[in-house]
C-alpha positions in Angstrom: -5.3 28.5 -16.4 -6.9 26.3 -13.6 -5.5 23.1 -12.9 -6.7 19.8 -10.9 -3.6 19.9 -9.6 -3.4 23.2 -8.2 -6.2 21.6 -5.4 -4.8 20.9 -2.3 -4.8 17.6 -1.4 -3.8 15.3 1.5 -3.6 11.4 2.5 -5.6 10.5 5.5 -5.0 8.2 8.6 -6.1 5.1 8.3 -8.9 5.4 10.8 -13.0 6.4 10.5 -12.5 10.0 10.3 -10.7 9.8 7.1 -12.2 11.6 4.3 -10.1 11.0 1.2 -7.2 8.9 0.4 -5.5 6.7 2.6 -2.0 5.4 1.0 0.2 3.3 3.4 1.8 -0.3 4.0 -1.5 -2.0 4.4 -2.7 -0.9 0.8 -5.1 2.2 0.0 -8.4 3.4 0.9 -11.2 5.7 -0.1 -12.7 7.1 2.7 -13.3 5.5 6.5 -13.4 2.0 4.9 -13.8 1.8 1.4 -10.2 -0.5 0.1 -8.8 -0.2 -3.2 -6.0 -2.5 -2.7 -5.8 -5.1 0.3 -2.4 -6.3 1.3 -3.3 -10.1 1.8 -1.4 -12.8 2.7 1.9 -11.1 1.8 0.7 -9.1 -1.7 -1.3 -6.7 -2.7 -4.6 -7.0 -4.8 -6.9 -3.9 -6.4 -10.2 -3.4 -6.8 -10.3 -3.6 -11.2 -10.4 -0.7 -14.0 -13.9 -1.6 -14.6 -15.1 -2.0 -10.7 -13.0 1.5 -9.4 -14.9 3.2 -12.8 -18.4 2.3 -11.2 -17.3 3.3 -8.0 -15.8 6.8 -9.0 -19.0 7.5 -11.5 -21.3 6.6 -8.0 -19.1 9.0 -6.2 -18.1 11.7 -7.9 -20.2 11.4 -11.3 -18.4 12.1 -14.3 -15.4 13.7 -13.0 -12.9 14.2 -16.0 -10.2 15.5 -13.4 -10.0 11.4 -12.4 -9.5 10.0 -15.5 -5.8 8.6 -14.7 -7.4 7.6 -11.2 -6.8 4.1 -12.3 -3.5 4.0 -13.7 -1.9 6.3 -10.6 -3.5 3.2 -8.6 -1.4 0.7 -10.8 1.9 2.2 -10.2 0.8 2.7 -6.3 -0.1 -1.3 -6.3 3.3 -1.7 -7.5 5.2 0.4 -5.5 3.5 -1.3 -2.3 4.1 -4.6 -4.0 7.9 -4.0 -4.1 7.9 -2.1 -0.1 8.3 1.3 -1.2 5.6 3.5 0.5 7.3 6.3 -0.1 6.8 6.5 -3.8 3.3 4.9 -3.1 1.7 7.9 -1.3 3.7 10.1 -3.6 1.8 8.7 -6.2 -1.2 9.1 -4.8 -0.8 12.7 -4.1 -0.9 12.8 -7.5 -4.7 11.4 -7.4 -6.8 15.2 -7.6 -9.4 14.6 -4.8 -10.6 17.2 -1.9 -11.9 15.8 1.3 -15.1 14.3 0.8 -18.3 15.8 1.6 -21.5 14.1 3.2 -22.9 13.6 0.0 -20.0 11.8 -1.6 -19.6 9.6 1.4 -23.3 8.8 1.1 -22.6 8.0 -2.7 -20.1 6.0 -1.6 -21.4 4.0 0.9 -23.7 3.4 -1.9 -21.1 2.2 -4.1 -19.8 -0.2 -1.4 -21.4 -3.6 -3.0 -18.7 -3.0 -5.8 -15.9 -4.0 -3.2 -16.8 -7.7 -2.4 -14.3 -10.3 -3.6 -11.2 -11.9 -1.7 -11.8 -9.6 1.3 -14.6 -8.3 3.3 -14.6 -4.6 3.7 -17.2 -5.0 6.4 -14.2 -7.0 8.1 -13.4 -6.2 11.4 -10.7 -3.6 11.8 -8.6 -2.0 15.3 -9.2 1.3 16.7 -7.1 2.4 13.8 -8.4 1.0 11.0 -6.0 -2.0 10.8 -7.5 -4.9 9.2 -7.4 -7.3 12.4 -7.2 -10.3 10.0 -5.5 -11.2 6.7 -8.0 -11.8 4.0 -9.3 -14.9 1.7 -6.6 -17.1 -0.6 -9.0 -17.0 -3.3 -8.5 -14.2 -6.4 -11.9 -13.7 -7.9 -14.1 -10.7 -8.8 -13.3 -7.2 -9.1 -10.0 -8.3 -7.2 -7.1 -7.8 -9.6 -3.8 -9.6 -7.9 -0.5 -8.5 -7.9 1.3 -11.5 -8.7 2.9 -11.3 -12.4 3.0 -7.5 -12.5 6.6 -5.8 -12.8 7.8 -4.6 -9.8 11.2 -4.6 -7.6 12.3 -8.3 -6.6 14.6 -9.3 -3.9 16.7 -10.1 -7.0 17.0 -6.9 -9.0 17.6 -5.2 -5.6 20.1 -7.6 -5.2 21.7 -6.6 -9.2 21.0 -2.8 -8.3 23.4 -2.6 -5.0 26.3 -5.2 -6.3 26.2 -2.5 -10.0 26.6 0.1 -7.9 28.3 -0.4 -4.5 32.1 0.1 -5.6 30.8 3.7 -6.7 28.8 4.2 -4.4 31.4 3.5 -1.4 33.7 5.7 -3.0 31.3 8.9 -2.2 30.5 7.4 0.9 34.0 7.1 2.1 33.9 10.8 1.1 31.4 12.1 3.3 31.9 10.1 6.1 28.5 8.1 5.8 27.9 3.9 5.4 27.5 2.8 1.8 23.8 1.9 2.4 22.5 5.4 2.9 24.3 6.7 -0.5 22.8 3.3 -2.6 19.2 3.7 -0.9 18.7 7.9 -1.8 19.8 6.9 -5.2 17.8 3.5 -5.3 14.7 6.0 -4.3 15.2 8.5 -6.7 15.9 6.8 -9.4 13.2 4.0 -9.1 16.0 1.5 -8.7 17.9 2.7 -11.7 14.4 2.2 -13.9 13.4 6.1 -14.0 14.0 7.5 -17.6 16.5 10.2 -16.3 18.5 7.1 -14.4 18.5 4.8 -17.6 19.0 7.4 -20.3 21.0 10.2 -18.8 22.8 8.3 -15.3 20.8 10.6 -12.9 20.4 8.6 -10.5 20.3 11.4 -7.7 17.3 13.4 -9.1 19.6 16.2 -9.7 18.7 19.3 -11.6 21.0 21.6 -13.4 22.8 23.6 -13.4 25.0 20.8 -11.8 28.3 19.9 -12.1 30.5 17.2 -14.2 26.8 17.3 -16.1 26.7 16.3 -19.9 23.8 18.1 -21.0 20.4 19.1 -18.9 17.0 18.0 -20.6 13.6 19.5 -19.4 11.7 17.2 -17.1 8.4 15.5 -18.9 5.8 16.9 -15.7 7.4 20.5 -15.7 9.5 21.4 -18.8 10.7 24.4 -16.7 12.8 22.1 -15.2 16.1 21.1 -16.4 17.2 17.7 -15.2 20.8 16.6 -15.9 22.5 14.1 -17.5 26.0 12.6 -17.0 28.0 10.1 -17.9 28.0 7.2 -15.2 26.2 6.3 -12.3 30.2 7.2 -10.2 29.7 10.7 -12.1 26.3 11.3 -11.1 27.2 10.5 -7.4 30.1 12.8 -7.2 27.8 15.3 -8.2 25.3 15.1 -6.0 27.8 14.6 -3.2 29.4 17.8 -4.5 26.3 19.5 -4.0 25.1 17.9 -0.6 28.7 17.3 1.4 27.9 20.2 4.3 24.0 18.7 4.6 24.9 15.1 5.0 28.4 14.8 5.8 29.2 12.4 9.0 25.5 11.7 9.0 25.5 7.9 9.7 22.2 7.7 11.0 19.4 6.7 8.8 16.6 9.2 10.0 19.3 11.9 10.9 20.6 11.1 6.8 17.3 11.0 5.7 15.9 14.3 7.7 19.1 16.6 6.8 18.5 15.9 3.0 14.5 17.0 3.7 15.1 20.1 5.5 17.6 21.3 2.9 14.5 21.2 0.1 16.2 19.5 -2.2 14.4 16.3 -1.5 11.0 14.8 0.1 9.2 18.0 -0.7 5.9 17.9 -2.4 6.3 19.6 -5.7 2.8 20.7 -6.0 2.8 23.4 -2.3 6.2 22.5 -1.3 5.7 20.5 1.8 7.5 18.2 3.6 6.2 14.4 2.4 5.4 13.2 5.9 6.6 9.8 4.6 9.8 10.4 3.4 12.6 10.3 6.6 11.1 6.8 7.7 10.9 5.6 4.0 14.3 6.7 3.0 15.3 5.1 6.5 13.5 1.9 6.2 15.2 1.1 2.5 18.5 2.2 3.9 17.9 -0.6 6.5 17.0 -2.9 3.8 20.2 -2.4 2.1 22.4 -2.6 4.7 21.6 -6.6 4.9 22.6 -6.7 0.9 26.2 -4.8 1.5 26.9 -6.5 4.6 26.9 -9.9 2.7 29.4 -8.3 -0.2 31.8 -6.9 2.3 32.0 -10.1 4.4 
């Protein structure tokens, strides 16, 4: 049986060649210059359900394969809200869409008076596609802002690394690496300990089974071929994954080196859908172990 998802698909460069999707720390695109969400002075806004509908209808015409175009771009909104660009372009992987043809970037050029309120996307942008100017303070129109949605605070980062640091420096004592890279992978995969796996079953590692000190394994919701395990503790579910990672990782203090090892092993930062390396991942996984490092050094002083 076919499936949307068997497509390949790509994220583009934010720059005028682009022909699909463009996910990255200044919000997301749809084609050369069409935004979806604009990062504005210091959060992100999206273009609305009812706006990115028109839009897609224009575009693509009734396209059943996007249905959850809009709901992918919530989570996405969020994860760029809270700094995680990793998980943001993940998510939009997830989006079904093949480079765009003439036609469709016709249609969309058509579509463009639907993306007109609290930026201009006839704003000037660099040689890469940069906005080269924040947009207005003003929310109004088919801009939905950011502000009130859930998302990651300083805060609840904050409450994630002091829960978890005393475990979390015991496996890093282990294999020779700072505390910060061992609290950012699990921070990551475990969507800051809100994933269901992390608060029902204490994966915070993403590990599947068989695995050890486990207490059961549970098929994942996207792929119930997988079995995902449970365990009994955030400290259990570290010593597992360390248990299963020691020669990748061990004595790897840098955050890229850290970050690359656990890629090239497979076991992380791989696309699940053709098994490729996210481009995204090492500097993501770096960038929130940097972010961390600030929160541990002021528990440890």
């Amino acid at each position: 049986m076919n499936s949307p998802f068997a497509e390949m698909r790509r994220l583009y460069d934010r720059d005028p060649s682009a022909r699909g999707l463009v996910v990255d720390a200044e919000g997301v695109m749809l084609g050369p210059n069409y935004v979806l969400v604009a990062r504005t002075n210091g959060s992100y806004r999206r273009l609305n359900a009812a706006a990115l509908d028109r839009l897609l209808k224009v575009t693509f015409g009734n396209d059943h394969t996007l249905r959850r175009f809009s709901h992918v771009l919530d989570r996405i909104t969020d994860a760029l809200a809270v700094g995680d660009v990793v998980k943001a372009q993940l998510l939009g992987l997830e989006i079904p869409l093949r480079a765009l043809d003439d036609e469709q970037l016709i249609r969309l050029q058509t579509a463009s008076s639907l993306i007109k309120a609290g930026f201009d996307p006839d704003q000037p942008r660099d040689e890469r596609g940069q906005w080269t100017a924040e947009g207005g303070g003003d929310v109004r129109g088919d801009i939905e802002p950011v502000a009130g949605r859930t998302g990651h605070t300083p805060a609840e980062k904050e409450h994630f690394v002091e829960a978890h640091l005393a475990d979390a420096q015991k496996i890093a004592d282990e294999l020779g690496v700072p505390v910060e890279n061992i609290l950012a992978l699990s921070a990551l995969e475990s969507n800051w300990g809100d994933s269901s796996f992390a608060s029902k079953g204490n994966n915070f590692f993403g590990i599947h089974c068989p695995a050890r000190i486990a207490l059961d394994c549970v098929p994942a919701r996207e792929n119930p071929k997988v079995k995902v395990a449970t365990f009994a503790s955030y400290a259990n579910s570290a010593r597992s994954f360390a248990a299963a990672n020691r020669d990748t990782i061990e004595g790897k203090s840098d955050p890229r080196e850290f970050a690359a090892a656990l890629q090239n092993s497979g076991k992380f930062g791989i696309d699940p859908k053709d098994g490729s390396k996210v481009p995204a991942y090492v500097d993501g996984v770096a960038a929130t172990i940097r972010s961390i490092r600030a929160i541990t050094a002021r528990r440890q002083t």
